[in-house]
C-alpha positions as CSV (number, residue, x, y, z in Angstrom):
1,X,95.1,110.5,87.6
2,X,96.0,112.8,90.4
3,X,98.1,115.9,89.8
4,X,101.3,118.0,91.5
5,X,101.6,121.3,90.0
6,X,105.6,122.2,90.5
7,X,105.0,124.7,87.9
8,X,101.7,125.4,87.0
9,X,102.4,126.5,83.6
10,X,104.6,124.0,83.0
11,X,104.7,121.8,79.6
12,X,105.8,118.6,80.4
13,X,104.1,115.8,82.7
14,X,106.2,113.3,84.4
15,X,104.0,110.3,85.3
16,X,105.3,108.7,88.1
17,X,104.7,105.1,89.9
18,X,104.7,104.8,93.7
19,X,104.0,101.4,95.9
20,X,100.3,101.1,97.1
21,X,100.1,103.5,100.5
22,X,103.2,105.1,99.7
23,X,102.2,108.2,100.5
24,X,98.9,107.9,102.3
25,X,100.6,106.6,105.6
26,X,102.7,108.8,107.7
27,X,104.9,106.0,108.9
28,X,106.1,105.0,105.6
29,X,108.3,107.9,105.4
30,X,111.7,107.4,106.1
31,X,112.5,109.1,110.1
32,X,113.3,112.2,110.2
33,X,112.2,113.1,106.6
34,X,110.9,116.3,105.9
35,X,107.5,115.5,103.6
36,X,107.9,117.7,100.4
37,X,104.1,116.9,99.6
38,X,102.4,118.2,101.9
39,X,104.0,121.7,101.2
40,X,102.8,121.7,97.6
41,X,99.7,124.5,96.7
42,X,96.9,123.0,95.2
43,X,97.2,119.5,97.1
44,X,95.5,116.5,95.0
45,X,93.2,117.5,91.9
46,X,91.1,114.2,91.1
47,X,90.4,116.0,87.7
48,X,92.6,117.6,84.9
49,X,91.5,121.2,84.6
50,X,90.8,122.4,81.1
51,X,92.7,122.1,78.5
52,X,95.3,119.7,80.5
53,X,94.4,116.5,78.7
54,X,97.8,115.8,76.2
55,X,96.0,112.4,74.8
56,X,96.1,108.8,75.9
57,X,98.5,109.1,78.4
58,X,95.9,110.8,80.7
59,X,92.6,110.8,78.6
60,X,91.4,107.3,80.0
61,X,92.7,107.1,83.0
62,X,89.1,106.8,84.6
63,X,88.5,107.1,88.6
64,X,92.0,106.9,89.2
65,X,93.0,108.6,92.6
66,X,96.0,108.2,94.0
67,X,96.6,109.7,97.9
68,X,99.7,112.3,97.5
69,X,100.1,113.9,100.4
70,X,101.3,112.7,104.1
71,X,98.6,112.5,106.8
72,X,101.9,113.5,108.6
73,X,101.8,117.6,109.6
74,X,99.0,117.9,107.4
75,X,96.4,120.1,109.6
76,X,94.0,121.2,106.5
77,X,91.0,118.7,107.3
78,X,89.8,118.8,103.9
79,X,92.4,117.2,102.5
80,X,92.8,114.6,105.2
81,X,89.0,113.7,104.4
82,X,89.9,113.7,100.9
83,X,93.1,111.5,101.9
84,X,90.3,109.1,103.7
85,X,88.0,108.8,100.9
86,X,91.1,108.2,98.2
87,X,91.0,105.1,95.4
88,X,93.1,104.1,93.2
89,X,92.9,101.9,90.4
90,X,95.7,98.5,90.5
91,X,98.6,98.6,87.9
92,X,99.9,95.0,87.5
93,X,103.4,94.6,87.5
94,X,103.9,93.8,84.2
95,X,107.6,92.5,85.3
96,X,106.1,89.8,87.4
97,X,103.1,89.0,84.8
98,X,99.8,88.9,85.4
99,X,99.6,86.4,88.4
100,X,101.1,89.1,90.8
101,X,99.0,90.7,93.4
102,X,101.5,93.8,93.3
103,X,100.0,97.0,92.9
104,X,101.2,100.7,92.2
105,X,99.9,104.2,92.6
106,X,100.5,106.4,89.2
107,X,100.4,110.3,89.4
108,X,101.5,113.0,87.4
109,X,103.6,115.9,87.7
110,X,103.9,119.3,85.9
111,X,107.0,120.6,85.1
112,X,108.6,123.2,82.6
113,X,110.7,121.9,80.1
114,X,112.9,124.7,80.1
115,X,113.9,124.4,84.4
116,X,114.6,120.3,83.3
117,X,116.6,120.9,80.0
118,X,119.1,123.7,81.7
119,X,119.7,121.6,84.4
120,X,120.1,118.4,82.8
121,X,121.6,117.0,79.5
122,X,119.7,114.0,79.5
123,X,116.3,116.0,80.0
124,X,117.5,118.2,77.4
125,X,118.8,115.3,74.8
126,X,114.9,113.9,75.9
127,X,113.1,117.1,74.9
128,X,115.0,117.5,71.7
129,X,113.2,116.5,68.6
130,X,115.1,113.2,68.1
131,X,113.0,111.7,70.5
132,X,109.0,111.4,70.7
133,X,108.7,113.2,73.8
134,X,110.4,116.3,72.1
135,X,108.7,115.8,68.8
136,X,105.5,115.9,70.8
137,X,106.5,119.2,73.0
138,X,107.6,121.1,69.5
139,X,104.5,120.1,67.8
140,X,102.1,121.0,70.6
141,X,103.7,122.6,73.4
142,X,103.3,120.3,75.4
143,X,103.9,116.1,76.3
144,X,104.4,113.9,79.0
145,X,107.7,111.1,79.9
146,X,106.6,108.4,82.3
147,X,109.2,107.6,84.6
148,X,108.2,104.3,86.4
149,X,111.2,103.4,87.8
150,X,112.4,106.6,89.6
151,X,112.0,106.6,93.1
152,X,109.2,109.0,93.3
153,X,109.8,111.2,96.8
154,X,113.5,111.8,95.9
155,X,112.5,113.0,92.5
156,X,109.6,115.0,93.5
157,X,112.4,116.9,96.1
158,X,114.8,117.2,92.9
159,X,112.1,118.8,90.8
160,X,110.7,121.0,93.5
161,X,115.5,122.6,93.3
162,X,114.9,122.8,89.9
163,X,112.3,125.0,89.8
164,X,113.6,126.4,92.9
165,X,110.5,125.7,95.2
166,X,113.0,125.6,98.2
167,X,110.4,125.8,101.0
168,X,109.1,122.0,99.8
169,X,112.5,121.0,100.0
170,X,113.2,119.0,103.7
171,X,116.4,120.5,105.3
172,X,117.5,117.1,106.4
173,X,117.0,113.4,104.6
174,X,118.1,110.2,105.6
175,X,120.8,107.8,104.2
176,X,118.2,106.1,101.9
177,X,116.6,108.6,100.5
178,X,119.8,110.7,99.6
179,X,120.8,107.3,98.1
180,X,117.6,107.3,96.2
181,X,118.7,111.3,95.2
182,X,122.0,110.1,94.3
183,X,120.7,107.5,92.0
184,X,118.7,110.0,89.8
185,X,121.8,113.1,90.4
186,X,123.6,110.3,88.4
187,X,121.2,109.2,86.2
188,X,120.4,112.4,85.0
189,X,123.3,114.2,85.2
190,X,122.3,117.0,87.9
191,X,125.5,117.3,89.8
192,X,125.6,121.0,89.7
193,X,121.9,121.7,90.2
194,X,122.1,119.5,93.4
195,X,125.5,120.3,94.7
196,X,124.6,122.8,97.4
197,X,122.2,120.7,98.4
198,X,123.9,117.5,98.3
199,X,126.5,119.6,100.6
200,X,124.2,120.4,103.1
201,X,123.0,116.9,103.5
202,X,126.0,114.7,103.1
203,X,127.1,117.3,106.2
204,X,124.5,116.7,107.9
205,X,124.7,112.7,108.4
206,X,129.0,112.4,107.9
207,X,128.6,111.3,111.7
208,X,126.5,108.7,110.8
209,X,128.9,107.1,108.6
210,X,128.9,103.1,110.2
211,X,131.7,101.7,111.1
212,X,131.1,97.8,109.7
213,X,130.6,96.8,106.2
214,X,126.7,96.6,104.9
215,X,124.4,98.1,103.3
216,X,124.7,101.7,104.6
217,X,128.2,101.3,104.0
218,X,127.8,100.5,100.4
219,X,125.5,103.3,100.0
220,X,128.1,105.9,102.0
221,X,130.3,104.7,98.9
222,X,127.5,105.4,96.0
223,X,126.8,108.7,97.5
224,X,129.9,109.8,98.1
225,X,131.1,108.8,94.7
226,X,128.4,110.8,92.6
227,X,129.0,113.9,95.2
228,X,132.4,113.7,95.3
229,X,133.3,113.7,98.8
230,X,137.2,112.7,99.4
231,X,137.1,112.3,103.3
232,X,133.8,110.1,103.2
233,X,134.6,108.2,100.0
234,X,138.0,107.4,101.8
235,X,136.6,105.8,105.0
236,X,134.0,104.2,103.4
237,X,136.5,102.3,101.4
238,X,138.3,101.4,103.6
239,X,136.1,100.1,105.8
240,X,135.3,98.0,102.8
241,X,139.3,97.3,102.0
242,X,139.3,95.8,105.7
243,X,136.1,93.7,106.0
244,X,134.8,92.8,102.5
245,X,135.3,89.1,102.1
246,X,135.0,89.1,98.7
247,X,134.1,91.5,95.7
248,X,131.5,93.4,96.7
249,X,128.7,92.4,94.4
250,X,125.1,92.9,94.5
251,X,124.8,96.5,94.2
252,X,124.5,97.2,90.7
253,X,121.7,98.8,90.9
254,X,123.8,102.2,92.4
255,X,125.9,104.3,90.5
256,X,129.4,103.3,91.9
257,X,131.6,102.6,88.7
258,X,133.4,98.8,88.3
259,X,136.4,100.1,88.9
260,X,136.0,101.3,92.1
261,X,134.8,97.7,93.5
262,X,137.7,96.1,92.0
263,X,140.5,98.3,93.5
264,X,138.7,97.6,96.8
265,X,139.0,93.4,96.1
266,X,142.9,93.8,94.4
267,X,144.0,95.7,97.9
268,X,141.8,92.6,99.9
269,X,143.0,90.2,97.7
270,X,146.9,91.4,97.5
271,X,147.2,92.3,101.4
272,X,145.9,88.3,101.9
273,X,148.3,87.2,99.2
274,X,151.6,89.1,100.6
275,X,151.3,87.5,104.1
276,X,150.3,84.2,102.4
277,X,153.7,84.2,100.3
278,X,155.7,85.8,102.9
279,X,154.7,81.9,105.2
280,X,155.0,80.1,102.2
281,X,158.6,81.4,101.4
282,X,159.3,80.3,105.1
283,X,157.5,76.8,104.2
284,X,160.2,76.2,101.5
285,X,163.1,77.4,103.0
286,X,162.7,75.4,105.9
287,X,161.3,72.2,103.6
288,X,164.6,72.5,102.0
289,X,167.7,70.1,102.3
290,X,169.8,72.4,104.2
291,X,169.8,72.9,108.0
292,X,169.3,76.5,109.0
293,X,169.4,75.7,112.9
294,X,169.3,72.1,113.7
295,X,167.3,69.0,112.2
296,X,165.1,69.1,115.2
297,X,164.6,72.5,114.8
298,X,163.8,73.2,111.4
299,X,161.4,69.6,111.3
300,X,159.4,72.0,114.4
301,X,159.3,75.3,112.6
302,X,158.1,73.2,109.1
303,X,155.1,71.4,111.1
304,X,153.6,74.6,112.7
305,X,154.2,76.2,109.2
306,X,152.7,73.6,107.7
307,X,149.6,73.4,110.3
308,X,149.0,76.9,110.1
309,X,148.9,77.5,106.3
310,X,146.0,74.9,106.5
311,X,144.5,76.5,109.2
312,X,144.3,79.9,107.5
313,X,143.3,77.9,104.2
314,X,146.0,78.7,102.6
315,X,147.5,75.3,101.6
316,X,146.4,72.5,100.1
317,X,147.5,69.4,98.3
318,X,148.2,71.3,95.2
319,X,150.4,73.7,97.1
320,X,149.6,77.4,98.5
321,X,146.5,78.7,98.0
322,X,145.8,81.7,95.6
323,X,143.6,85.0,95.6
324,X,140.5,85.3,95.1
325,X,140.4,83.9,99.3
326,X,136.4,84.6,99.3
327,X,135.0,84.5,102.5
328,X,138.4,86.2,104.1
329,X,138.3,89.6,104.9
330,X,141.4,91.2,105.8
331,X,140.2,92.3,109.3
332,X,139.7,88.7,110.1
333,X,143.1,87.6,108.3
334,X,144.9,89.7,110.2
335,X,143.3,88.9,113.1
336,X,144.0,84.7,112.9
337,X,147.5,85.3,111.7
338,X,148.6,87.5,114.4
339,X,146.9,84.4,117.2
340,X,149.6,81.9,115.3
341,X,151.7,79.8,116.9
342,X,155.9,79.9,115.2
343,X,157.3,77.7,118.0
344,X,161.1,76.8,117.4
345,X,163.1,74.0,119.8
346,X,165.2,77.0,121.0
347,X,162.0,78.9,122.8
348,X,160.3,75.6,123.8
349,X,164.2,75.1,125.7
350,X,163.9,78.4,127.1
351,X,160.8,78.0,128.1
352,X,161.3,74.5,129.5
353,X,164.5,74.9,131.4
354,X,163.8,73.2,134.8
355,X,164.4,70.2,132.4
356,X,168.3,69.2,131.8
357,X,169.1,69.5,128.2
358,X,173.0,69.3,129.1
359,X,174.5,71.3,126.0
360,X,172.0,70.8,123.6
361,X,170.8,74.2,123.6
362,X,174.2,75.6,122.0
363,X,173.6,74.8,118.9
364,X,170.2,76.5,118.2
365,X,171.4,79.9,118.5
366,X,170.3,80.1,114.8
367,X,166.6,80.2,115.1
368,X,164.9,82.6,113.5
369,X,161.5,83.8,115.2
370,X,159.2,84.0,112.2
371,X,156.4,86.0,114.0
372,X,156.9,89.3,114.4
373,X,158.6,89.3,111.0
374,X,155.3,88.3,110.1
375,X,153.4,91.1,112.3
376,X,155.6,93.5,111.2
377,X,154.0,92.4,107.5
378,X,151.0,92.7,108.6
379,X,151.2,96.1,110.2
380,X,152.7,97.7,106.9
381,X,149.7,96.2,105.2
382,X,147.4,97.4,107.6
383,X,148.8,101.1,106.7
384,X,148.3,100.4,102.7
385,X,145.1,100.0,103.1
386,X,144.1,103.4,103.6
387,X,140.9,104.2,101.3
388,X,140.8,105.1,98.0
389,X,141.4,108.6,96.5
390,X,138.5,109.9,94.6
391,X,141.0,111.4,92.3
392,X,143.0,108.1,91.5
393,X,140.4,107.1,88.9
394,X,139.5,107.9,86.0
395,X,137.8,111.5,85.5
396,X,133.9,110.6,86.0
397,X,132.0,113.7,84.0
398,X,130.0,114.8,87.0
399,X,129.8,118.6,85.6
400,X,126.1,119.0,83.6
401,X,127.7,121.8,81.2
402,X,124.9,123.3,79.2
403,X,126.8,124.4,75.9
């Protein structure tokens, strides 16, 4: 099993997974990603030196070889031969079963227990001796975690702060990969280790910030949340307040806390519903016994209410529709409502008059033009939803105070 030395006398290896090719090919990295591997001394060892060997873990790994460094930037032939002549042995998924094709590359880092535990409670709860991986490190100095599921560049970049091996760390990342960094800041609770950092390249790519709800968006949320970022936090949200058509689901696997997505689908859900009661308080009133302009009148106004509400999907035979409206974002809503038709007999008169209506026309002085009563609604919606406030919720312990 192949081997990064971040500190060479360190005490504790982190084995680490990484999809087949990973990092042999250049073009897998994300654009405009600085390669933190191919900055490491030592490049790839195919053999523990002396003494190295902590037991099972890395004992019988056989020929394992796994190809560590980028082709990309790397000028030192040797290793780009070694890079050509790299194996590595398949790992079956063992989430999958044995019937998937689906391999992985496995490597090992070295790292000192004491950069991990300062810098993060949950290293440090790990390397305590109520768990195996501490027992082992007390009793003989040294042990190993295997983290399979951490994204393996973003991690390696992490660990190369820690131990402050700031020339391996890239100036600029991508919005994926400081996704993937946000993911483990979270996880392992290295807010204040990565905050200048983080800083640096949330600035960096704040222009980027997209204007239409998807996947970047949704990650603009999760790293902004665990960075704590007010001005992006706020226009990502409320890019999501305007377009989400329904609770935004799907992403659970990012550190963005419940009840952040449900604000976001209670200020969808209640700008829809406001507009929806406002028409249907105009349905009854005008569905009611008593004449408010004329018979004629009031029959018009109660059809094209009528029609509309079931054009918007609002109404049905059990009466006016209510939240959750999936499949309507408020962009949309807005949007439809605002193209409505509120046509009273007064206006279609006025806007008939080359006909002779005699004195009909007097008595409709009472109509009531229900649209821009209605726009004006929708405007003072428009200006609630504003983004959240990072500091509305609930305090999220983002601080890694080492006690």
């Amino acid at each position: 099993m192949d081997k990064i030395d971040i500190d060479p006398d360190g005490d504790v290896f982190l084995i680490l997974n990484c999809e087949e090719g990973q990092f042999l090919d250049a073009s897998s990295w994300p654009e405009s990603v600085e390669n933190p591997l191919c900055l490491l001394s030592g490049g790839v060892r195919e053999e523990p030196a002396d003494g190295e060997s902590i037991g099972d873990d890395f004992s019988n790994d056989g020929p394992d070889t796994a190809a560590l460094i980028a082709t990309k930037a790397l000028d030192d032939q040797r290793i780009k031969a070694k890079l050509s002549q790299a194996c590595w042995r398949p790992v079956k998924n063992e989430l999958q079963g044995d019937s998937d094709d689906s391999v992985v590359q496995k490597f090992q880092v070295r790292v000192s227990a004491k950069h991990l535990s300062v810098s993060s409670m949950v290293f440090r709860a790990m390397l305590s001796k109520q768990f195996k991986e501490g027992d082992a490190l007390l009793s003989k100095g040294i042990t190993s975690i295997k983290l399979p599921d951490d994204p393996p560049i973003a991690l390696l970049i992490i660990l190369c702060n820690l131990h402050n091996r700031m020339r391996k760390v890239p100036k600029a990342i991508n919005l994926d990969l400081l996704t993937d960094v946000a993911v483990l800041v979270d996880k392992y609770r290295l807010h204040d280790a990565m905050a200048f950092l983080s800083d640096l390249w949330v600035d960096s790519l704040k222009d980027s910030l997209p204007a239409n709800l998807g996947d970047d968006l949704y990650k603009w949320i999760c790293v902004s949340w665990v960075f704590s970022k007010p001005a992006e936090f706020k226009k990502a949200t409320q890019i999501a307040q305007f377009q989400a058509e329904s609770r935004l689901d799907g992403y659970a696997d990012l550190p963005v806390p419940d009840t952040v997505i449900d604000k976001i689908e209670d200020n969808r859900q209640q700008a829809i519903f406001e507009i929806a009661m406002l028409l249907h308080g105009y349905l009854v009133k005008y569905g009611d016994p008593e004449i408010h302009c004329s018979f004629e009148c009031d029959a018009m106004v109660l059809g094209a209410l009528t029609k509309n509400l079931k054009s918007l999907s609002l109404l049905d035979s059990g009466g006016i529709v209510l939240p959750p409206y999936t499949g309507l974002s408020f962009a949309t809503f807005d949007k439809r409502v605002r193209n409505l038709s509120f046509p009273t007999l007064q206006a279609t008169i006025s806007r008939r008059s080359h006909y002779d209506y005699g004195d009909y026309g007097n008595g409709l002085r009472k109509c009531i033009d229900i649209k821009p009563t209605v726009e004006n609604l929708l405007t003072k919606l428009k200006g609630k939803l504003r983004g959240l406030d990072i500091a509305d919720f609930s305090p999220k312990k983002r601080r890694d105070d080492v006690k």
